[in-house]
PyMOL CGO cylinders between C-alpha atoms (Angstrom):
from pymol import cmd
from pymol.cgo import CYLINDER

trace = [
    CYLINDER, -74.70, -6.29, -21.64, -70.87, -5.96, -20.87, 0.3, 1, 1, 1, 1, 1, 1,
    CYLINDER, -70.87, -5.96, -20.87, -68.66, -6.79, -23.39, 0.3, 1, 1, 1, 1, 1, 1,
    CYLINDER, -68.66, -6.79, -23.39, -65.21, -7.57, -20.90, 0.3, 1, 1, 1, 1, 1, 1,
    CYLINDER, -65.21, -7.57, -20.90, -61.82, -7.96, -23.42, 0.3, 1, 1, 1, 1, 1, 1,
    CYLINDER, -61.82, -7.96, -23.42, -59.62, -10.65, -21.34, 0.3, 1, 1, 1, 1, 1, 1,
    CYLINDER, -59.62, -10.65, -21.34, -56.27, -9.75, -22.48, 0.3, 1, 1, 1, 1, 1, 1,
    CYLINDER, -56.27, -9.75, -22.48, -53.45, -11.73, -21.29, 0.3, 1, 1, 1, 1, 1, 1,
    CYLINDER, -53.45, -11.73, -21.29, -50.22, -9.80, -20.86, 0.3, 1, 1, 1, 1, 1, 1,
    CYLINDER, -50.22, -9.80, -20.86, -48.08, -10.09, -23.51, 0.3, 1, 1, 1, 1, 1, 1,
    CYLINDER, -48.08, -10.09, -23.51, -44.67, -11.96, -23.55, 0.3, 1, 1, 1, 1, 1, 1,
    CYLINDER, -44.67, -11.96, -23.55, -41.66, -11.43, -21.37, 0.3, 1, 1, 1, 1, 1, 1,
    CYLINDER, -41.66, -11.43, -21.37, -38.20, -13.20, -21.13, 0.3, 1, 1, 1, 1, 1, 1,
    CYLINDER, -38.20, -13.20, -21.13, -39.66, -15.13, -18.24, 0.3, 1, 1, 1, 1, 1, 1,
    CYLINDER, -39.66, -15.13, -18.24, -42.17, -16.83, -19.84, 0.3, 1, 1, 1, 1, 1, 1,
    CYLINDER, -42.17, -16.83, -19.84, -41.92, -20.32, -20.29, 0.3, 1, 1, 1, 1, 1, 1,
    CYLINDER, -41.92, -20.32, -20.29, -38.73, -20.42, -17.99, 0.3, 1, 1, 1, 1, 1, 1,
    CYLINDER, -38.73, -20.42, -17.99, -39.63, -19.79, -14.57, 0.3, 1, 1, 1, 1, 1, 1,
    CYLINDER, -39.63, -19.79, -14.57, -42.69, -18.66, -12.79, 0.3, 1, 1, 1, 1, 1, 1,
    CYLINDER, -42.69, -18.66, -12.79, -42.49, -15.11, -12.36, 0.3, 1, 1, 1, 1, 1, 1,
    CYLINDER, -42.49, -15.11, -12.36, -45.24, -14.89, -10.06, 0.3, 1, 1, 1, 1, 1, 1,
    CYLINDER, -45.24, -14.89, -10.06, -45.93, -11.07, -8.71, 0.3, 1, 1, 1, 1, 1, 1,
    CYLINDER, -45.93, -11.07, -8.71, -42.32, -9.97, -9.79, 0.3, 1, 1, 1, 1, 1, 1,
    CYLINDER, -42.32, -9.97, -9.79, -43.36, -6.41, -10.68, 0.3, 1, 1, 1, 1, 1, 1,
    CYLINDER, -43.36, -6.41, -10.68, -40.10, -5.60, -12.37, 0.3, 1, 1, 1, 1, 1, 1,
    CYLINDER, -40.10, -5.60, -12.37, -40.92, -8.01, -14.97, 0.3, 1, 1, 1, 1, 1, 1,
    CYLINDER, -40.92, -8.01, -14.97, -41.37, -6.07, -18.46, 0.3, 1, 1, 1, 1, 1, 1,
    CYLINDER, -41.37, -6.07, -18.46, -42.48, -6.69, -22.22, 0.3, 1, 1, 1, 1, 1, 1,
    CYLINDER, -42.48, -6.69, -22.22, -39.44, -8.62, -24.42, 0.3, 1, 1, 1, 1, 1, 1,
    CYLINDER, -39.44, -8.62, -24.42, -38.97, -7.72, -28.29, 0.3, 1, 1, 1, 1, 1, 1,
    CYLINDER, -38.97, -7.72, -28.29, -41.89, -10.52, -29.05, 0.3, 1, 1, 1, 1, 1, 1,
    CYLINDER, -41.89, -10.52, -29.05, -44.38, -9.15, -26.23, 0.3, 1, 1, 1, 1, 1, 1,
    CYLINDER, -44.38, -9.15, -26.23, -43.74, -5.30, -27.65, 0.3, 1, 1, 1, 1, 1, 1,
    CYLINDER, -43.74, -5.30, -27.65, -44.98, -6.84, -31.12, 0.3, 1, 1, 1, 1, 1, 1,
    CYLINDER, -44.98, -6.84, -31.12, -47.91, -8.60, -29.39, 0.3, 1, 1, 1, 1, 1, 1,
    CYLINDER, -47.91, -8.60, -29.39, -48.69, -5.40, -27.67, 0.3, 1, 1, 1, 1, 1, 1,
    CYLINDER, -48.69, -5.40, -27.67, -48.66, -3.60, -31.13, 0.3, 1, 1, 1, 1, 1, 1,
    CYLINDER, -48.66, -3.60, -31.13, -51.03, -6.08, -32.42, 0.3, 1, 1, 1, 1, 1, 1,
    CYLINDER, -51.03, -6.08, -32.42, -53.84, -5.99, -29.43, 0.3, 1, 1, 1, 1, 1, 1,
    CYLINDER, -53.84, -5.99, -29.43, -54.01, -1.92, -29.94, 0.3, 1, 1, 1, 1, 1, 1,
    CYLINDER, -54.01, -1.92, -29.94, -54.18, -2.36, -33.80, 0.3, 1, 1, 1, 1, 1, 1,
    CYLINDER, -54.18, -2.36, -33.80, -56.65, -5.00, -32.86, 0.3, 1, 1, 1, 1, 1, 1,
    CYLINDER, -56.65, -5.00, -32.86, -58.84, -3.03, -30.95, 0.3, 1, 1, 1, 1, 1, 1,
    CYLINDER, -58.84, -3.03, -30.95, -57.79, 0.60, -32.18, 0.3, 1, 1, 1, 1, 1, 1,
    CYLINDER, -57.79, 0.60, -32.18, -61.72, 1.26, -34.01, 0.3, 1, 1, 1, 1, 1, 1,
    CYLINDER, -61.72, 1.26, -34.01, -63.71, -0.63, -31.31, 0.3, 1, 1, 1, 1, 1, 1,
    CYLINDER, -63.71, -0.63, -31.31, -65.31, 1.94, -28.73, 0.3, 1, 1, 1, 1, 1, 1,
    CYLINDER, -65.31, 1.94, -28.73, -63.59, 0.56, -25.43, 0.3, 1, 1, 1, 1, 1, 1,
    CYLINDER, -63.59, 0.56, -25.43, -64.64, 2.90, -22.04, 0.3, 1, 1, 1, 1, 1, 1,
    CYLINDER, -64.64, 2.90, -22.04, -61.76, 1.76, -19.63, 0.3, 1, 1, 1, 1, 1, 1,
    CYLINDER, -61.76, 1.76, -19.63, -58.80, 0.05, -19.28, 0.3, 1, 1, 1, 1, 1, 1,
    CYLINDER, -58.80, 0.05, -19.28, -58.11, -2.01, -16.61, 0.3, 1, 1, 1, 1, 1, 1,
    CYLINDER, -58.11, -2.01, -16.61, -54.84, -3.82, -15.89, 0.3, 1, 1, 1, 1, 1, 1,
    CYLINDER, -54.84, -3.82, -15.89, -53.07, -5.86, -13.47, 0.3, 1, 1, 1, 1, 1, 1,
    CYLINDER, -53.07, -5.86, -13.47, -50.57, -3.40, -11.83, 0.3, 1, 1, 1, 1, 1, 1,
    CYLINDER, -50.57, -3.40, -11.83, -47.29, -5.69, -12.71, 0.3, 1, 1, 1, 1, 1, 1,
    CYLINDER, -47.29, -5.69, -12.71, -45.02, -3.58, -15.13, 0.3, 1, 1, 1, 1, 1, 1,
    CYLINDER, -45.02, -3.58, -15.13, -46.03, -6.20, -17.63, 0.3, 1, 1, 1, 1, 1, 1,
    CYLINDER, -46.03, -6.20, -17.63, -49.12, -6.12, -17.16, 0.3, 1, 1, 1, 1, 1, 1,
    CYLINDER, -49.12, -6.12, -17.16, -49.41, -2.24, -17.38, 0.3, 1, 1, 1, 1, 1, 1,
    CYLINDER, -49.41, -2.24, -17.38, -47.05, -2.20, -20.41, 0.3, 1, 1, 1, 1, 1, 1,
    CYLINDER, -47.05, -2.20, -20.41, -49.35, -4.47, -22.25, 0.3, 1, 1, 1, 1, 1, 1,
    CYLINDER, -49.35, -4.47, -22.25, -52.33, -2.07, -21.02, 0.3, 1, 1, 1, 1, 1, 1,
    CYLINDER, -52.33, -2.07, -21.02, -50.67, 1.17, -21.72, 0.3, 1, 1, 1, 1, 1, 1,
    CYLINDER, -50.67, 1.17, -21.72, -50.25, -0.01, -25.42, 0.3, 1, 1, 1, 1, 1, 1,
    CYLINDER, -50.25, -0.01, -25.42, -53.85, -0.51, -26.05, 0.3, 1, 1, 1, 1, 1, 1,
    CYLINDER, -53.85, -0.51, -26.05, -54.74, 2.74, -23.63, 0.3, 1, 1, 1, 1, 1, 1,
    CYLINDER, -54.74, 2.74, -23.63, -52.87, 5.07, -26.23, 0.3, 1, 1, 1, 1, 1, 1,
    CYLINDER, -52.87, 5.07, -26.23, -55.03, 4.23, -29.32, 0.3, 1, 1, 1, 1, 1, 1,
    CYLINDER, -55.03, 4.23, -29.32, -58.31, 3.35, -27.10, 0.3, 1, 1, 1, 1, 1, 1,
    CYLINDER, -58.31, 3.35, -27.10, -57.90, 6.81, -25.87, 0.3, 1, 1, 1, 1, 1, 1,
    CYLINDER, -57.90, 6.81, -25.87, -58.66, 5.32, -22.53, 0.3, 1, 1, 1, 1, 1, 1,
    CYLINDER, -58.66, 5.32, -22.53, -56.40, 6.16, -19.07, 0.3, 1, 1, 1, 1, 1, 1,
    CYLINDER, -56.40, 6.16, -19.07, -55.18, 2.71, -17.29, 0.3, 1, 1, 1, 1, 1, 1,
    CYLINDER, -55.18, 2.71, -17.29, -56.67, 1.78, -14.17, 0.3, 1, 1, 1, 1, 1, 1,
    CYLINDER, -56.67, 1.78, -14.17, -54.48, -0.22, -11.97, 0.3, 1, 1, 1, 1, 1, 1,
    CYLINDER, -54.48, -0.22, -11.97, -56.54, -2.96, -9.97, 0.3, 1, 1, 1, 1, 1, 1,
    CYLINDER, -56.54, -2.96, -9.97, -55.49, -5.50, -7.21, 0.3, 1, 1, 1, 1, 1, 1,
    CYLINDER, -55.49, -5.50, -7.21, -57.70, -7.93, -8.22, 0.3, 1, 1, 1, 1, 1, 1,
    CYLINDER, -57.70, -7.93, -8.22, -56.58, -8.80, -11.57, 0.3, 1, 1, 1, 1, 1, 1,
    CYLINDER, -56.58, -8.80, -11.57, -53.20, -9.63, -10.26, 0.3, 1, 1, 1, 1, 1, 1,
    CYLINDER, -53.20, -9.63, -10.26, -51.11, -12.70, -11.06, 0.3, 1, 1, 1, 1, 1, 1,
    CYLINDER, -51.11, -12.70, -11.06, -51.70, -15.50, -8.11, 0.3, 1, 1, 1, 1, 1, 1,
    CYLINDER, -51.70, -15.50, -8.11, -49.78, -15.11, -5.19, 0.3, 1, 1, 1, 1, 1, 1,
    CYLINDER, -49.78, -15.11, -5.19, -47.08, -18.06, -5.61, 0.3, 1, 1, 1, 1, 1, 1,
    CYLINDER, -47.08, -18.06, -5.61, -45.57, -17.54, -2.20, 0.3, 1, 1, 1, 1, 1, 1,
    CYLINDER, -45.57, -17.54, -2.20, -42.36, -19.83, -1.95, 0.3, 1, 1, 1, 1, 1, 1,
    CYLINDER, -42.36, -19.83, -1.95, -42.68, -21.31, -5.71, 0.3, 1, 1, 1, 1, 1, 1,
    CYLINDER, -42.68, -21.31, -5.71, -42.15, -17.33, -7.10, 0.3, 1, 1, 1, 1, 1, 1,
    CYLINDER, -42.15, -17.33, -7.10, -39.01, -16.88, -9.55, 0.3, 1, 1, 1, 1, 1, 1,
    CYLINDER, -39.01, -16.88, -9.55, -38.23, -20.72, -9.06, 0.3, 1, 1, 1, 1, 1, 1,
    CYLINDER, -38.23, -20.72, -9.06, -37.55, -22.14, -13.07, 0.3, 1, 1, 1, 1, 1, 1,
    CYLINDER, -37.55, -22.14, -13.07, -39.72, -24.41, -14.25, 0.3, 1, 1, 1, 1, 1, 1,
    CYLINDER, -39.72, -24.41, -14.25, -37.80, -27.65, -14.05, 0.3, 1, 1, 1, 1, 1, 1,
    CYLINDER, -37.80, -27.65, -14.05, -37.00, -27.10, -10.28, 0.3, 1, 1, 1, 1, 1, 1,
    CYLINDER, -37.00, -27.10, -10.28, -40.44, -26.89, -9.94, 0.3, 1, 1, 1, 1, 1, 1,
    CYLINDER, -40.44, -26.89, -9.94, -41.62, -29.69, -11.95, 0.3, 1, 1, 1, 1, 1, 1,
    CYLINDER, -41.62, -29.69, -11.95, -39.48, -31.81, -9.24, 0.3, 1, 1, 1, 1, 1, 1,
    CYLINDER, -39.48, -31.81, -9.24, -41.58, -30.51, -6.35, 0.3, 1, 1, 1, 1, 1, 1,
    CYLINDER, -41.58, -30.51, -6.35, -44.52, -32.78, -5.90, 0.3, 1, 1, 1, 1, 1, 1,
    CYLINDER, -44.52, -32.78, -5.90, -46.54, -30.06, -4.36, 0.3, 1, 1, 1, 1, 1, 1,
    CYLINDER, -46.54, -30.06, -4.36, -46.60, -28.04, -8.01, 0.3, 1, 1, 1, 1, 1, 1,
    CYLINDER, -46.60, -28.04, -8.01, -46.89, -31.15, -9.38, 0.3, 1, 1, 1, 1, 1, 1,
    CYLINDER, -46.89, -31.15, -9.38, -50.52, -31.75, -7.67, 0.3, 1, 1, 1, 1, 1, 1,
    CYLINDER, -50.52, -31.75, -7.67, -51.15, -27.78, -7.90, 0.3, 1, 1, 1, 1, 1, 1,
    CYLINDER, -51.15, -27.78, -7.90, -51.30, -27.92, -11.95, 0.3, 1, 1, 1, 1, 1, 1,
    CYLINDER, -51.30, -27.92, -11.95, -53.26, -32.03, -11.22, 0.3, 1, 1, 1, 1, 1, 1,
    CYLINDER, -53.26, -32.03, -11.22, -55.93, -30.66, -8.48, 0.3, 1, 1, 1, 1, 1, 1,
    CYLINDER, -55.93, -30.66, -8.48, -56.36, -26.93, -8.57, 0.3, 1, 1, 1, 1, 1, 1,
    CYLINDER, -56.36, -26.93, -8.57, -59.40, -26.90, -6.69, 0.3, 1, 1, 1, 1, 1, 1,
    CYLINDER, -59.40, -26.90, -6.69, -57.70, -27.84, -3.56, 0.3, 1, 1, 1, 1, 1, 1,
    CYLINDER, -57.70, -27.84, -3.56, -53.97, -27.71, -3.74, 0.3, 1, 1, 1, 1, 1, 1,
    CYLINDER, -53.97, -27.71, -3.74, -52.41, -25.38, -1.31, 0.3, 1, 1, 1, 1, 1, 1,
    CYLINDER, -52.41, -25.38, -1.31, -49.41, -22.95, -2.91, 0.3, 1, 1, 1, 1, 1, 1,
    CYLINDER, -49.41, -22.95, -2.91, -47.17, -22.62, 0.27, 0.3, 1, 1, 1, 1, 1, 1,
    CYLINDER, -47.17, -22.62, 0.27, -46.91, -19.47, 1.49, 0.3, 1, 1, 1, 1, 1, 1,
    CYLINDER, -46.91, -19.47, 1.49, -49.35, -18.20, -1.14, 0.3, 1, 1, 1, 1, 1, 1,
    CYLINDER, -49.35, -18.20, -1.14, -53.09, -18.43, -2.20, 0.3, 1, 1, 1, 1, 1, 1,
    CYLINDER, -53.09, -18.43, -2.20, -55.26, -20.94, -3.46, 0.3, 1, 1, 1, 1, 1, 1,
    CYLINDER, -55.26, -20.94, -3.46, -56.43, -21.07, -7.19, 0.3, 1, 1, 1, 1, 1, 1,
    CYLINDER, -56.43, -21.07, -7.19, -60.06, -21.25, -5.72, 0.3, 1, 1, 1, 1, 1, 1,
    CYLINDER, -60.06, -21.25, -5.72, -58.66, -17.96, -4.06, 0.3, 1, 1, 1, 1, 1, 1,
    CYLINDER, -58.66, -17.96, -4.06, -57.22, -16.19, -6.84, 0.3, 1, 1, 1, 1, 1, 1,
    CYLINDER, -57.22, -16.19, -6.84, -60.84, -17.01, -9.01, 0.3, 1, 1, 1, 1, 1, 1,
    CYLINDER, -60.84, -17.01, -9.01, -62.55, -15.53, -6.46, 0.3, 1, 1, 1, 1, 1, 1,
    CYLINDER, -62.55, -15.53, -6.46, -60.69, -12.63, -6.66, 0.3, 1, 1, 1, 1, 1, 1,
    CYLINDER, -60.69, -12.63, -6.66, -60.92, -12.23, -10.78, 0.3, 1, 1, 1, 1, 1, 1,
    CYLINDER, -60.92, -12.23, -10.78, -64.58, -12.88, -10.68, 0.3, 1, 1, 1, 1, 1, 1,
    CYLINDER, -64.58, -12.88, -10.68, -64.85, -10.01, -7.70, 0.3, 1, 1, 1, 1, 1, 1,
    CYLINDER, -64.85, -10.01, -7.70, -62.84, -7.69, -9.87, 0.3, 1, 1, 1, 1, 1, 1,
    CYLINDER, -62.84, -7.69, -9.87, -64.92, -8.48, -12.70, 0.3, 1, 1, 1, 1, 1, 1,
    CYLINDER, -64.92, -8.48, -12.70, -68.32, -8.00, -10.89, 0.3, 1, 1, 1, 1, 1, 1,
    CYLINDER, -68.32, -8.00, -10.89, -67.38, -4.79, -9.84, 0.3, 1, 1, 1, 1, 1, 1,
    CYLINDER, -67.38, -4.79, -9.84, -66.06, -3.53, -13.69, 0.3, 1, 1, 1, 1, 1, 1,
    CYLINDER, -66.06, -3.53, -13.69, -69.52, -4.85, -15.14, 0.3, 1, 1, 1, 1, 1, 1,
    CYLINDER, -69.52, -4.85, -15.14, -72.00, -2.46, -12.73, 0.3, 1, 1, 1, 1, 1, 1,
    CYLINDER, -72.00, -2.46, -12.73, -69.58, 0.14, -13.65, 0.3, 1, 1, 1, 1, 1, 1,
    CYLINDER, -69.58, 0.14, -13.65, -69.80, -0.51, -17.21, 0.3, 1, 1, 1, 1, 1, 1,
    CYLINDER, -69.80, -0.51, -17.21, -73.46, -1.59, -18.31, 0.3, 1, 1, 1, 1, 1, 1,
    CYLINDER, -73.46, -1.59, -18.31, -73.53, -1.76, -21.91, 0.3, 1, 1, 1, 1, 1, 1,
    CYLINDER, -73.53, -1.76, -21.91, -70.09, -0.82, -22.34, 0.3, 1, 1, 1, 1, 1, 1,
    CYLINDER, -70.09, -0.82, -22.34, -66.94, -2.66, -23.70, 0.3, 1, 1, 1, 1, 1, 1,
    CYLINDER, -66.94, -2.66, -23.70, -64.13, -3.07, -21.40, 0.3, 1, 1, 1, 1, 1, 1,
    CYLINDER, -64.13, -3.07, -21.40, -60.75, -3.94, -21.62, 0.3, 1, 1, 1, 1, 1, 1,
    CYLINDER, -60.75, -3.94, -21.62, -58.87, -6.18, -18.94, 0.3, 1, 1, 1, 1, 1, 1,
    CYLINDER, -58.87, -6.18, -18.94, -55.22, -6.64, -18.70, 0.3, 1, 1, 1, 1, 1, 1,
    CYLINDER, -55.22, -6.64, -18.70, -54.52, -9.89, -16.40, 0.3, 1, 1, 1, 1, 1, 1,
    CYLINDER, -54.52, -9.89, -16.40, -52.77, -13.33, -16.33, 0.3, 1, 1, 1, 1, 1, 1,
    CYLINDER, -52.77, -13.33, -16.33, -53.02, -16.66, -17.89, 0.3, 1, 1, 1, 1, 1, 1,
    CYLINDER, -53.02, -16.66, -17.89, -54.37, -18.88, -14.84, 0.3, 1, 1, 1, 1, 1, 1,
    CYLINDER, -54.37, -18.88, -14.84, -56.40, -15.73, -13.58, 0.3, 1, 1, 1, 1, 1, 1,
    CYLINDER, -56.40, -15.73, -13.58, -58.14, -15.61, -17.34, 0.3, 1, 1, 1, 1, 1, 1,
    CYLINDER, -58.14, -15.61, -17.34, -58.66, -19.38, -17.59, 0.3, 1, 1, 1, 1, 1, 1,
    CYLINDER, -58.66, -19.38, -17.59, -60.30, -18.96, -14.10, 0.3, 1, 1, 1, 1, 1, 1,
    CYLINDER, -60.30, -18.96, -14.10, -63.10, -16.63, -15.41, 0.3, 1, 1, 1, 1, 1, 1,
    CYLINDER, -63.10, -16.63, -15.41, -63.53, -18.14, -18.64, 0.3, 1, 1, 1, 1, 1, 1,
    CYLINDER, -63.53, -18.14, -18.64, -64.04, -21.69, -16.55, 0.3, 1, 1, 1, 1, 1, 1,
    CYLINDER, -64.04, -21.69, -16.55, -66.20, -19.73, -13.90, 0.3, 1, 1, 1, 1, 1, 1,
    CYLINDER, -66.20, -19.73, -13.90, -68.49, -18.31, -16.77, 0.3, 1, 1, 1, 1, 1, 1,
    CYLINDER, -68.49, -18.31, -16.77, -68.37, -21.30, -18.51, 0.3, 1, 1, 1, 1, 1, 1,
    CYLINDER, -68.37, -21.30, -18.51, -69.18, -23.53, -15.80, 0.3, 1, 1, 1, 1, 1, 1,
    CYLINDER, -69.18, -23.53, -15.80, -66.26, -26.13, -16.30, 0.3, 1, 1, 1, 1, 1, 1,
    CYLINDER, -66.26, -26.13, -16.30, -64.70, -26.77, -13.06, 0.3, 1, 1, 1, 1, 1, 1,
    CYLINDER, -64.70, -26.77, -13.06, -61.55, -25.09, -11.85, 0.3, 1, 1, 1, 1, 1, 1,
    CYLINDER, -61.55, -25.09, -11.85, -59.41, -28.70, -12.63, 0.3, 1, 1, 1, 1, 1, 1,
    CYLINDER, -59.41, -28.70, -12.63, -60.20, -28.64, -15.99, 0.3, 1, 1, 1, 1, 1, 1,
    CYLINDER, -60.20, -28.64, -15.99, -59.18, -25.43, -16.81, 0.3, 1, 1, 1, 1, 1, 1,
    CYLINDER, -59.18, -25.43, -16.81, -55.82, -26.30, -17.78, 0.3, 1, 1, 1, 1, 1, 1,
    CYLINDER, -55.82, -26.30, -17.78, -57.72, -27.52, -21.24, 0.3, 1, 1, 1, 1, 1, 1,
    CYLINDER, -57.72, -27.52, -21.24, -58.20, -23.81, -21.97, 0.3, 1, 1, 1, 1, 1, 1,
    CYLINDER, -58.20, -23.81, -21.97, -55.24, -22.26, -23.55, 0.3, 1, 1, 1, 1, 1, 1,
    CYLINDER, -55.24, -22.26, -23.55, -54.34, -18.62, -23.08, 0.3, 1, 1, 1, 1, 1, 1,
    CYLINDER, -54.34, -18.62, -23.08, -51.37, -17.27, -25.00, 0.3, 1, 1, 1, 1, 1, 1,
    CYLINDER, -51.37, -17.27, -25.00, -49.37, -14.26, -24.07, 0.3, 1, 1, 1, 1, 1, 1,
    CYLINDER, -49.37, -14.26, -24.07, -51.00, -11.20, -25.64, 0.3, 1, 1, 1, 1, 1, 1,
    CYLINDER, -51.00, -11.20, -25.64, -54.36, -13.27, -26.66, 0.3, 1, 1, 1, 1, 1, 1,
    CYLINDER, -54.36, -13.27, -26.66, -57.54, -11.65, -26.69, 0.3, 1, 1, 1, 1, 1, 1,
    CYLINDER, -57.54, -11.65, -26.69, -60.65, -13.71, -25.03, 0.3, 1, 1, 1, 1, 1, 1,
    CYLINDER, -60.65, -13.71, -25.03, -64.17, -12.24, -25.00, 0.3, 1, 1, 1, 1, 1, 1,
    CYLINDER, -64.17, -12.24, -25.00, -67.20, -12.26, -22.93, 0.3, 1, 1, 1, 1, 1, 1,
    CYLINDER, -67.20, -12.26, -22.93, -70.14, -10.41, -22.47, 0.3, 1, 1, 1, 1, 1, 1,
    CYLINDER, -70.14, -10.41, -22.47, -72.70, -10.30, -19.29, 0.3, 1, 1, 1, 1, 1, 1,
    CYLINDER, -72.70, -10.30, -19.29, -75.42, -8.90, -17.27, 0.3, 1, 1, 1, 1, 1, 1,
    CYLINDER, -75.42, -8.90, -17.27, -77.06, -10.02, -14.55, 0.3, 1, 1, 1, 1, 1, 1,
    CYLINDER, -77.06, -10.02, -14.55, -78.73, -12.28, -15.82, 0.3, 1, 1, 1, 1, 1, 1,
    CYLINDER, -78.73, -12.28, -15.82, -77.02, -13.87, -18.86, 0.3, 1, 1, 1, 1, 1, 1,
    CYLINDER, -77.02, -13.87, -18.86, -72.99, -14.73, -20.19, 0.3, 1, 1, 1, 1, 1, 1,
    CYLINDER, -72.99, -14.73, -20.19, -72.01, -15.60, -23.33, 0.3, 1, 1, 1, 1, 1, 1,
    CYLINDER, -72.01, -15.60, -23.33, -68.14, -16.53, -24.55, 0.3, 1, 1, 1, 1, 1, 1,
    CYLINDER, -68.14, -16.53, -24.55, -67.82, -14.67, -27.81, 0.3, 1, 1, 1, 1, 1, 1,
    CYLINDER, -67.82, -14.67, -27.81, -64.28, -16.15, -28.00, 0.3, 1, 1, 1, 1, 1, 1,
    CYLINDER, -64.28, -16.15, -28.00, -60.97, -17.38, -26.42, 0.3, 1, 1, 1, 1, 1, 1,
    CYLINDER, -60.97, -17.38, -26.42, -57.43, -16.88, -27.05, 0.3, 1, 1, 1, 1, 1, 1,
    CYLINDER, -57.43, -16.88, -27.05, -57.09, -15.02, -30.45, 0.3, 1, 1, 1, 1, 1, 1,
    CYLINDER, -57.09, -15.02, -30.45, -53.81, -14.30, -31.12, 0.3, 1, 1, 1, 1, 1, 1,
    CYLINDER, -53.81, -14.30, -31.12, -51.32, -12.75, -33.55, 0.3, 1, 1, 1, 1, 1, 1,
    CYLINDER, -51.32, -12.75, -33.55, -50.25, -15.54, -35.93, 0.3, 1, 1, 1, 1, 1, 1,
    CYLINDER, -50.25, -15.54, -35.93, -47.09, -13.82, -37.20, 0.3, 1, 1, 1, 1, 1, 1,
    CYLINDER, -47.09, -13.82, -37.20, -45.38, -13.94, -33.53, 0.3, 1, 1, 1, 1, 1, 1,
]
cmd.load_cgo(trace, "trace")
């Protein structure tokens, strides 16, 4: 089986103030550099063959700190990108909490539209594509993934069959580790969301 290592980015000066969306200049704050530390001390002694990684800056940065003790180069891929917000990118977070339209987005994932952006049902399909593809490259290897919050709650919903509305229950820090391991025929959730305590 595959073991895939769901790594959300670690933190930025954006988060939790506006939604940065696919920003790519976007890079790792004092707290996210620590969290960064941690995942590569974290996973320094396991055997990982690749690293993937969103291609946002930090996304990479994240990657590129867990590539260097891995021993592992950092492959850029499209589908682990953050969601496509279209109009709602780099808006703060309390403008958008006055726009109904986010406000039924984060109610009714499954079928809100993002305007002039993609659909969460979209964005999952995407993930699940990307990780499809890193799995019959990697039988019976362990893999590391660099991505975004909604984009990891996606898979771990996907996998775990919970549907895509619920998935706000499932809490992904920045620079968490989640687990799962698959085949073709068979996915288990070894774990979700651990996190450095300390930052």
């Amino acid at each position: 089986m595959t073991r895939l290592l769901l790594v959300r980015h670690a933190n930025t000066e954006a988060n939790g103030k506006r939604l940065s969306g696919r920003d790519a200049g976007i890079g790792l704050d004092p707290e996210g550099r620590k969290q960064a530390q941690w995942l590569a001390a974290r996973l320094a002694r396991l055997p990982v063959a690749r690293v993937y990684s969103s291609p946002l800056r930090r996304a990479m940065e994240t990657a590129e700190a867990i590539a260097t003790v891995v021993r592992c180069d950092v492959e850029p891929r499209e589908e682990f990108l953050e969601i496509e917000f279209g109009r709602w990118s780099g808006l703060d977070f309390d403008e958008l909490a006055r726009d109904v339209r986010f406000r039924r987005f984060n109610a009714f994932r499954s079928c809100a539209d993002v305007p002039g952006g993609e659909s969460m049902l979209q964005a999952q399909a995407r993930m699940i594509a990307g990780l499809s593809l890193v799995r019959a490259r990697h039988p019976h290897e362990r893999v590391v993934v660099v991505s975004h919050g909604d984009l990891i709650r996606a898979a771990i919903a996907h996998y775990a069959g919970i549907a895509l509305d619920l998935f706000q229950r499932i809490e992904i820090s920045t620079g968490s580790l989640s687990e799962i391991e698959l085949d073709e025929d068979n996915v288990r959730i070894l774990r979700i969301n651990e996190a450095d305590a300390r930052v």
